[in-house]
C-alpha positions in Angstrom: -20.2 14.8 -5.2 -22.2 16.1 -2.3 -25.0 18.6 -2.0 -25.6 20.2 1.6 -29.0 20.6 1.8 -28.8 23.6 4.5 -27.5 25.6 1.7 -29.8 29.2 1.2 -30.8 27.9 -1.4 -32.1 24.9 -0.3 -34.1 26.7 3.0 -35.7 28.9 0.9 -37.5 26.5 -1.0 -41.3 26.0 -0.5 -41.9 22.9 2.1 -44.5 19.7 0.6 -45.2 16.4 2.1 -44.1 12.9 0.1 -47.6 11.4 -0.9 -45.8 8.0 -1.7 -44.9 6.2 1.6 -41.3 5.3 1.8 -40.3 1.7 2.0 -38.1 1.9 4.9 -35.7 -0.8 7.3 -33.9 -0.5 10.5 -30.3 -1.5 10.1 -30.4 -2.5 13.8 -27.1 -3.0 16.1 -26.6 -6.3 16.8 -26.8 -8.2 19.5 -22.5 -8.1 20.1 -23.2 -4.3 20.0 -22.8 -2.3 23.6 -26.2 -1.2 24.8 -27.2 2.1 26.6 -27.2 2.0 30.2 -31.1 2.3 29.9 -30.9 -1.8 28.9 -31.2 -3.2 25.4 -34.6 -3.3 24.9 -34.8 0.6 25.4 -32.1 1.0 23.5 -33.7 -0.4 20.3 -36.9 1.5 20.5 -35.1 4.5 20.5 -33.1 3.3 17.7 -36.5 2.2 16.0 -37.8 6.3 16.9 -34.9 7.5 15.9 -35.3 5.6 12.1 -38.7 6.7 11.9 -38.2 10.3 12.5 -35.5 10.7 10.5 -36.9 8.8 7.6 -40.0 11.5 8.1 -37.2 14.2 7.4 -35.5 12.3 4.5 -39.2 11.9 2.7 -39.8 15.7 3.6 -36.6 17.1 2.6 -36.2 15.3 -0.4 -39.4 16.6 -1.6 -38.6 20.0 -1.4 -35.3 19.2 -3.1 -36.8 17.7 -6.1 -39.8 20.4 -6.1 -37.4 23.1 -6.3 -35.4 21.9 -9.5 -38.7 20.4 -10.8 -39.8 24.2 -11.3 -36.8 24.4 -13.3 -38.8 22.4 -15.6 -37.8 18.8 -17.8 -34.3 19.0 -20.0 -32.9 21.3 -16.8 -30.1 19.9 -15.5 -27.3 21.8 -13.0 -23.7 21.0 -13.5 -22.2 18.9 -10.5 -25.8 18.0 -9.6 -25.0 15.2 -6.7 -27.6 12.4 -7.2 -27.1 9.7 -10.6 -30.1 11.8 -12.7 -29.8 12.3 -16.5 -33.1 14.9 -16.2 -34.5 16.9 -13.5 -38.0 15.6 -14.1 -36.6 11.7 -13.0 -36.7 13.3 -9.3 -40.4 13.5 -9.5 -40.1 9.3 -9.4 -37.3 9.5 -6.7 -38.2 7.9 -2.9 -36.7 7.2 0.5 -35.7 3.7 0.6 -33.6 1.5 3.0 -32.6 3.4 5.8 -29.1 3.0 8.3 -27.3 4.6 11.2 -23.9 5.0 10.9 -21.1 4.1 13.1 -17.8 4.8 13.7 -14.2 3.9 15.5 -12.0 5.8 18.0 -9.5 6.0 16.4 -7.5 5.7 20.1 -9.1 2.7 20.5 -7.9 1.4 17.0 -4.6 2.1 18.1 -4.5 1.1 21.3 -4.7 -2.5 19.8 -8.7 -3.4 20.5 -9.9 -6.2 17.8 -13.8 -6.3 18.9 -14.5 -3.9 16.3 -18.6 -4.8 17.0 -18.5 -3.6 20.8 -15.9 -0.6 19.4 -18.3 0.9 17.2 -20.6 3.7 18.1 -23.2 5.8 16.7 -21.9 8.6 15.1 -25.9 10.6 15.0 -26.2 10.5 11.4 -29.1 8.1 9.4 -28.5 7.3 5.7 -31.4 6.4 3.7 -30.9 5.4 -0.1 -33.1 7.3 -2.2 -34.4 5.1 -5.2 -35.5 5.6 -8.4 -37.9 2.9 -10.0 -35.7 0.1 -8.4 -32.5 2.4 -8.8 -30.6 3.8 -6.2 -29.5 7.5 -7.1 -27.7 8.7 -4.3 -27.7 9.1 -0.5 -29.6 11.6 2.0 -27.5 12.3 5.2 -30.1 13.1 7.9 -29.7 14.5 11.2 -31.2 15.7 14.3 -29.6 19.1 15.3 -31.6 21.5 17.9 -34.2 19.3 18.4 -35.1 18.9 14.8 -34.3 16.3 11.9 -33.3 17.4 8.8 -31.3 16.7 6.0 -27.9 17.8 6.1 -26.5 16.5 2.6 -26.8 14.5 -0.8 -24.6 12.5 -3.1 -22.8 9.4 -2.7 -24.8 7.7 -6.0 -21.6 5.1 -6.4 -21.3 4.4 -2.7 -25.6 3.7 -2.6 -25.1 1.1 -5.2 -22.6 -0.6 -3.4 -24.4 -0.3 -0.3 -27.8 -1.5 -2.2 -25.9 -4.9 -3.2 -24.1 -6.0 -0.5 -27.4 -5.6 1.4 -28.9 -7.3 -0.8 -26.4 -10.0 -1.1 -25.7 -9.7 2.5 -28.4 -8.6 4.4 -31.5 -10.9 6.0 -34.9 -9.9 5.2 -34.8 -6.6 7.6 -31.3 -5.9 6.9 -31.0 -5.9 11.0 -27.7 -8.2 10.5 -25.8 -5.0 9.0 -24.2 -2.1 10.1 -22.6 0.6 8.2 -19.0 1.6 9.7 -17.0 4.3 8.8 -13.9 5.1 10.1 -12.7 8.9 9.7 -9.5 8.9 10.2 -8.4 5.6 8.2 -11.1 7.1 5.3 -12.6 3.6 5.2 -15.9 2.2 5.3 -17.2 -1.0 6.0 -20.5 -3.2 6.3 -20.4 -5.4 9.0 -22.7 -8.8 8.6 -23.6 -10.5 11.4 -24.8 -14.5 10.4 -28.4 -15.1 11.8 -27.2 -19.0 11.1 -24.0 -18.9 13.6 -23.2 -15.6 14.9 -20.0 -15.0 12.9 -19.4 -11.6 12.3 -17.6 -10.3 8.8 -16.8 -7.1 7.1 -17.6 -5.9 3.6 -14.9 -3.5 3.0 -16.3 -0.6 0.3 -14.9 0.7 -2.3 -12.6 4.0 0.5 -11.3 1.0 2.6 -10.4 -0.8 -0.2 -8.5 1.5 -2.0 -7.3 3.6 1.6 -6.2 0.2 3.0 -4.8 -1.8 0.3 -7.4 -4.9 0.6 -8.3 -7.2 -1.6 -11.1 -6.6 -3.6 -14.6 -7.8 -2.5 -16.8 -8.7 -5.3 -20.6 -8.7 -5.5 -20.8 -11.2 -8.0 -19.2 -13.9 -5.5 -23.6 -14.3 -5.3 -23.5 -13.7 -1.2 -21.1 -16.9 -0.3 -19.4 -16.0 3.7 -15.9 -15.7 1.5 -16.6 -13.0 -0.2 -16.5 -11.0 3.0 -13.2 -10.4 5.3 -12.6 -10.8 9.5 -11.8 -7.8 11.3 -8.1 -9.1 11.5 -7.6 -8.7 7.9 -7.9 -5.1 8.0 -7.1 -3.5 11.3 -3.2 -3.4 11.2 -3.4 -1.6 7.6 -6.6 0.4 9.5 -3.9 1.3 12.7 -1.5 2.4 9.9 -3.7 4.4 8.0 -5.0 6.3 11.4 -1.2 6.9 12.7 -0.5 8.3 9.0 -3.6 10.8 8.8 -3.4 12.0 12.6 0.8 12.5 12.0 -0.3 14.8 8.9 -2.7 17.1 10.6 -1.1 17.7 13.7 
């Protein structure tokens, strides 16, 4: 379930500032990715600008979400409420954690036959950040800069921040800057892609939409981080192709 937080309801509420500094990490392209034509080293620190401004955004926003139910007062709770919360008073514990960009795949390219899914995949705009809850993850803010501005666009997602949560943590180095998040419209799949910092090789974590959109097998957390517990970009992009030729037929 997922909340956009442009709703009326949502503008209308009163602005406040997070006291508690967010614990936040740049899930940085790595370096297979294609850089801007402004050179590599450019392209990061705007990456790095973009993380920190949108995280700003993220803390902000989400204040104002939980400040607006917490008025509601504890035992309050709204059907079809979009982040993993038994009580409306938990959000006054809730925090902007890890923080990603998310990527995605033309789909012509897909079909066209192109296997270097790391130089295929392009920024999409949106930042996720995973918004924690003593140790918990709870859900996902969707943040995005439209007119000039940051703001948060959405929330939900609780089920796909967990999965996210350990396969960074079983995946990820210590600044996560070895991951990417992918997601791929069109096939309604998304991936992690783990770069090794030991040889380079790059692998895919297929979540939970790929898994079930593309028929794979199941990756497992609990395989405790080992290299085959993630998959090669050749073990998904023919049921991918399929999947993209399938949902483009139906909506033309």
């Amino acid at each position: 379930m997922s909340l956009d937080a442009r709703s009326p309801r949502m503008s209308a509420a009163a602005r406040f500032t997070l006291a508690a500094s967010a614990a936040l990490t740049l899930c940085s392209m790595p370096a297979h990715g294609a850089a801007t034509p402004a050179g590599p080293q450019n392209d990061a620190a705007l990456r790095q600008t973009q993380l920190h401004q949108a995280a700003a955004a993220a803390a902000r926003d989400l204040a104002t979400f939980a400040q607006r139910y917490l008025q509601n007062g504890a035992g309050s709770m709204p059907p079809h409420f979009p982040l993993a919360v038994t009580d409306v008073k938990e959000l006054g514990h809730a925090r902007i954690g890890y923080g990603f960009q998310v990527y995605t795949l033309d789909p012509a390219d897909v079909i066209a036959g192109r296997s270097d899914v790391g130089r295929m995949a392009r920024p999409t705009g949106d930042w996720r950040f995973v918004i924690d809850m003593n140790g918990r993850p709870i859900g996902l803010a969707t943040v995005r800069q439209e007119r000039g501005q940051w703001e948060t666009v959405s929330y939900g997602g609780a089920a796909l921040a967990r999965e996210i949560a350990t396969v960074a943590a079983r995946h990820g180095n210590a600044s996560r800057s070895n991951l990417r998040f992918i997601r791929v419209f069109q096939a309604q799949s998304d991936f992690i892609e783990v770069t090794s910092d030991a040889d380079f090789r790059v692998r895919f974590a297929p979540l939970q939409s790929a898994r079930q959109s593309l028929a794979l097998r199941q990756y497992s957390p609990s395989v405790n981080g080992r290299a085959d517990s993630l998959i090669d970009a050749g073990d998904f992009l023919d049921p991918m192709r399929n999947a993209i030729k399938a949902n483009l037929a139906t909506f033309r």
